[in-house]
C-alpha positions in Angstrom: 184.5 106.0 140.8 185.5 108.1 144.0 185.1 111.6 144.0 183.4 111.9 140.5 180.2 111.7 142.0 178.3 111.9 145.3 176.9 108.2 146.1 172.9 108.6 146.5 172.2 104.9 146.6 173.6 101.8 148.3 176.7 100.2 146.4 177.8 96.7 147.0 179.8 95.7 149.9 181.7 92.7 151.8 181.8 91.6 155.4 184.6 90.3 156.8 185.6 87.2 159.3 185.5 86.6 162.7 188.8 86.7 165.1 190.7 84.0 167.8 193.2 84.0 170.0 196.0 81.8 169.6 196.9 79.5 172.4 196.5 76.0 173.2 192.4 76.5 172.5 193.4 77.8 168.7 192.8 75.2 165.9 194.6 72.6 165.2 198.1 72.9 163.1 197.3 71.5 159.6 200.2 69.7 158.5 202.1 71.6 155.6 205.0 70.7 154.2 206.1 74.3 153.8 209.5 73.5 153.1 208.1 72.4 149.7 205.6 76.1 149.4 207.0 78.5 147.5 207.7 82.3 149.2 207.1 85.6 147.2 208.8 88.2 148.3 206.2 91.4 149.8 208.1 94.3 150.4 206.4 96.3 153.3 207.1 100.3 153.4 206.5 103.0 155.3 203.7 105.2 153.6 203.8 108.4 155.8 200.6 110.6 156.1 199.4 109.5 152.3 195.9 108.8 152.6 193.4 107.3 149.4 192.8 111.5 148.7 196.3 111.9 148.2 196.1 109.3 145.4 194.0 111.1 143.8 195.4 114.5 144.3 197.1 115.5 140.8 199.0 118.6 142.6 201.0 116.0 145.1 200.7 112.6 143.7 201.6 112.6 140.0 200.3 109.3 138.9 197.0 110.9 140.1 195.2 111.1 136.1 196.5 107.1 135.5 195.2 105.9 138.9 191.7 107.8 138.5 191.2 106.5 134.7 192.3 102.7 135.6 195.4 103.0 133.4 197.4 102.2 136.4 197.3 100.5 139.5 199.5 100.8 142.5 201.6 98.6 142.2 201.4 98.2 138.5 203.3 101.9 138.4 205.4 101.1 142.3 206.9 97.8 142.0 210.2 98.1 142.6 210.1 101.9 144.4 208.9 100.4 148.4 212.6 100.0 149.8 213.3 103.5 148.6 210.2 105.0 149.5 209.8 103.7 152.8 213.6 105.0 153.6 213.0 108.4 152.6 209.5 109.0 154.7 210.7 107.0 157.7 212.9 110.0 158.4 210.8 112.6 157.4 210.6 113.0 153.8 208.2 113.6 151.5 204.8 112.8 153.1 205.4 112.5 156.3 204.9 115.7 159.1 205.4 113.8 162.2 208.1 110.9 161.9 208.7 108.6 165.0 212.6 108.1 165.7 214.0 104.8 165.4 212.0 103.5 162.8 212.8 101.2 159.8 211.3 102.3 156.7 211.4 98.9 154.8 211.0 95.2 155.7 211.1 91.8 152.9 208.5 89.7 154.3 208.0 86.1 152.9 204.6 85.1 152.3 203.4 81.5 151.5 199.9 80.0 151.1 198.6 76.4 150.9 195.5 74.6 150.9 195.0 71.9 153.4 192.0 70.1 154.8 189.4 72.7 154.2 191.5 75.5 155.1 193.3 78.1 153.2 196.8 78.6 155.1 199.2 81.6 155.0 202.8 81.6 156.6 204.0 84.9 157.0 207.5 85.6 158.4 210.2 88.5 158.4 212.9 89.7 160.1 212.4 91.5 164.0 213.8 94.6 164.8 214.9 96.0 167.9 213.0 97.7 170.9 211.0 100.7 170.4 212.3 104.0 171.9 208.8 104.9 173.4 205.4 103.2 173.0 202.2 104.3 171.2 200.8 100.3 171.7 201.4 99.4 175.4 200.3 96.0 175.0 201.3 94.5 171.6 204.7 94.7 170.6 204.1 93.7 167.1 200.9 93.1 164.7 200.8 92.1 161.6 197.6 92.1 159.8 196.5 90.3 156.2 193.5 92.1 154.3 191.6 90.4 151.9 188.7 91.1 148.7 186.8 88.8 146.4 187.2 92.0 144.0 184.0 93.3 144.7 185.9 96.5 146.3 187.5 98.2 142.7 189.4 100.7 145.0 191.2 97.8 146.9 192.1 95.6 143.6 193.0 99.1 142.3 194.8 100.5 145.1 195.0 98.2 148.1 195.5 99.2 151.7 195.1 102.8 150.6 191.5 101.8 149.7 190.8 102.0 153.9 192.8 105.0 154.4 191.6 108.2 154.7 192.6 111.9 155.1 190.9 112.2 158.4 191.5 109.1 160.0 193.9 109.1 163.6 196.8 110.9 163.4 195.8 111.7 159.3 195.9 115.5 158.4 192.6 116.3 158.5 191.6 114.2 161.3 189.4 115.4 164.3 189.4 114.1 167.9 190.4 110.4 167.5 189.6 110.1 164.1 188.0 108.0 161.8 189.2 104.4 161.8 189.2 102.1 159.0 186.9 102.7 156.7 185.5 102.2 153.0 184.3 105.3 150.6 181.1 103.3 150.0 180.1 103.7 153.3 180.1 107.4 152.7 176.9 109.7 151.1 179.9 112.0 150.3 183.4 112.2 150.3 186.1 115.0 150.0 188.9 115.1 148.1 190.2 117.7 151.0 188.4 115.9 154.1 187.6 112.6 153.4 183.7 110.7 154.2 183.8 112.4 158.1 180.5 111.4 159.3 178.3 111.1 155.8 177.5 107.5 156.7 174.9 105.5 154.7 171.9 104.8 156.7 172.5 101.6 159.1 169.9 99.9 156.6 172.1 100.6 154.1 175.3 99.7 155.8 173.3 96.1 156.7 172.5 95.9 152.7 176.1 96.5 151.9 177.4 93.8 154.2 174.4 91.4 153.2 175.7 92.5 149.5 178.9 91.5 150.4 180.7 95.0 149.7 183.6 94.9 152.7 186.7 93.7 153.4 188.4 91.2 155.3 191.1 91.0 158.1 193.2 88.9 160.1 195.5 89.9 162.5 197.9 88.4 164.6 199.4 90.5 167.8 202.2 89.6 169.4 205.0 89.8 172.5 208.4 87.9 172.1 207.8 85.1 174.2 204.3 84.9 174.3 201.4 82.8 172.8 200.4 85.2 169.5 196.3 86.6 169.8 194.8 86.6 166.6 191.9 88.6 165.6 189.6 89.0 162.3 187.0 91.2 161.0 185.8 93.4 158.5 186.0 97.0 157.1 182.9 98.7 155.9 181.7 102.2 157.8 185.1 101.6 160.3 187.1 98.5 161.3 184.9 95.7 163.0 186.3 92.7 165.1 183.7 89.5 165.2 182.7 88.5 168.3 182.9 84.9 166.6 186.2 84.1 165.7 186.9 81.6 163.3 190.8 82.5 162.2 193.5 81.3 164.0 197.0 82.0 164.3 200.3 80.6 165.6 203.6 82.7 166.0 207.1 81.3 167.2 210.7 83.6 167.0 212.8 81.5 164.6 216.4 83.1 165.3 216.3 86.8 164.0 212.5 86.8 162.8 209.1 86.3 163.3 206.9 83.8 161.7 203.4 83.9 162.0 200.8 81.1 160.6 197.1 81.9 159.8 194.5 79.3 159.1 190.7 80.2 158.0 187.9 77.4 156.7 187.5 78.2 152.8 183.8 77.6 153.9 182.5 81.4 154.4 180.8 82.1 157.6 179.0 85.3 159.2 180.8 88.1 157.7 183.3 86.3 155.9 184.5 85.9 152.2 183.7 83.3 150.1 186.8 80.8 148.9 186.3 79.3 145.4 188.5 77.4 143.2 189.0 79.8 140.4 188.5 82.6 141.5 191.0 85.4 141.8 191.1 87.7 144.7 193.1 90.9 146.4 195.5 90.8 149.3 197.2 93.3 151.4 199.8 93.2 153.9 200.7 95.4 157.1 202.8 95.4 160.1 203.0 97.1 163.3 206.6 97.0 164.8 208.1 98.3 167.5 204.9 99.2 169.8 203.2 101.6 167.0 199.6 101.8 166.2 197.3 103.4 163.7 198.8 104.8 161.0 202.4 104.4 161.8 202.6 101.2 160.0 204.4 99.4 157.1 202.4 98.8 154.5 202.5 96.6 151.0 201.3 97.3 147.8 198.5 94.9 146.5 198.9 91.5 145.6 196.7 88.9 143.7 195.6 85.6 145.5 194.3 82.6 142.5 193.1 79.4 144.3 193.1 76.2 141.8 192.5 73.2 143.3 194.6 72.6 146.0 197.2 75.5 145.2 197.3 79.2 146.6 199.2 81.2 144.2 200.4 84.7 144.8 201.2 86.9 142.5 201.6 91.0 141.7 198.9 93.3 140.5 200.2 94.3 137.0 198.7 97.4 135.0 
């Protein structure tokens, strides 16, 4: 488990998929019926400057002890708290040093997921917000971004999001320079409660044996400007956040009145650096967006979420204890 020990030998990893760009070359619309999908509710929050360390610091977080010994997960113990979390940090509260103006703390999103000809499908939509005071992202004004794990990463079924969050990545309290991005603790020889995994990265041999392993996670991400044909893009986390040169997600995104909604398709075949897609099998999502220009850590963010594939059906579902 992190922090009890320093890793000395390569663990088992997962690489990610590859990314596309949404436009009239993107893949074909599969032809869902998704008046007839069910939604679950994800409520996306704004975490502040809390970092996977902070989980497991016992003198600010005090669910530390139940996280570390597996008696609770994230959102087995938060269920419930996002909309009131994400309110009071937003402004300044709590765990957040450096809040940017302007900025909603809490957003429902409606998430629904099918299976259709080969491909697993996920509609995302939520409601926009307005324009952003100043900029951080010049290019995008919104991204929103789906992680996924076959549950070979324990942190990320225990802890989602948080699992690729550090205490020294950009604008994180310990970061230097830039920072870190994205990254996973099994990448690290070391980490630090107090600094993170810095620069203690495995050898590239044993990065390449993670990914060949299968010890990563995957992302798709779809950025987007009102008006505008969405890009998508996909890739995996290991040693830092890597975009395929190979895209095989696609995305579409239209503005339905007040909201976004976004749709992702990727083959349930695995390709280079992608997950596996089984009947049966249970897996991990996560959910983030980037509104109003922001980048980096100034995100909202959702707790974990179970994915089951049976058949034809994608069911979603919440994390429990």
């Amino acid at each position: 488990m992190l922090f009890q020990q320093q890793r000395k030998s390569v663990v088992q990893g997962i690489v990610l998929s590859g990314s596309a760009i949404l436009t009239a070359l993107a893949m074909p619309a599969q032809a869902v019926d998704w008046g007839s999908v069910p939604a679950t509710e994800v409520g996306l929050f704004f975490p502040g400057q809390t970092s996977l360390e902070w989980i497991y610091g016992k003198r600010d977080h005090d669910g530390a002890a139940r996280y570390q010994k597996r008696k609770k997960t994230c959102q087995g113990c938060h269920d419930g708290d996002q909309p009131e979390y994400g309110k009071n940090i937003v402004t300044g509260g709590d765990t957040e040093a450096d809040p940017l103006g302007g900025r909603r703390g809490y957003v429902p999103m409606q998430v629904q997921l099918a299976q259709e000809g080969g491909n697993l499908l996920a509609r995302l939509s939520w409601p926009k917000t307005g324009p952003a005071a100043s900029k951080q992202d010049g290019d995008f004004d919104t991204k929103v971004t789906l992680m996924l794990d076959d549950q070979s990463v324990e942190e990320f079924t225990a802890g989602g999001c948080w699992a690729v969050c550090h205490i020294d990545s950009k604008r994180m309290p310990e970061a230097e320079g830039d920072g870190k991005t994205k990254y996973l603790a099994e990448s690290r020889s070391k980490m630090s409660k107090k600094k993170g995994g810095g620069d203690n990265l495995l050898s590239d041999a044993e990065l390449q044996a993670l990914l060949g392993k299968g010890v990563f996670l995957e992302f798709w991400q779809a950025q987007l400007n009102p008006g505008q044909p969405a890009k998508a893009v996909d890739g995996y986390i290991l040693s830092e956040r890597t975009n395929n040169p190979a895209p095989t997600v696609s995305a579409t995104a239209t503005e339905t009145g007040d909201s976004w909604v976004v749709e992702f398709s990727r083959p349930l075949a695995a390709g280079a650096n992608q997950k596996a897609l089984t009947a049966g099998k249970n897996y991990t999502l996560g959910f983030a967006l980037h509104d109003q220009n922001t980048e980096g850590r100034y995100h909202l963010t959702s707790l974990q979420y179970n994915l089951s594939l049976d058949g034809g059906a994608a069911t979603l579902s919440i994390v429990g204890e």
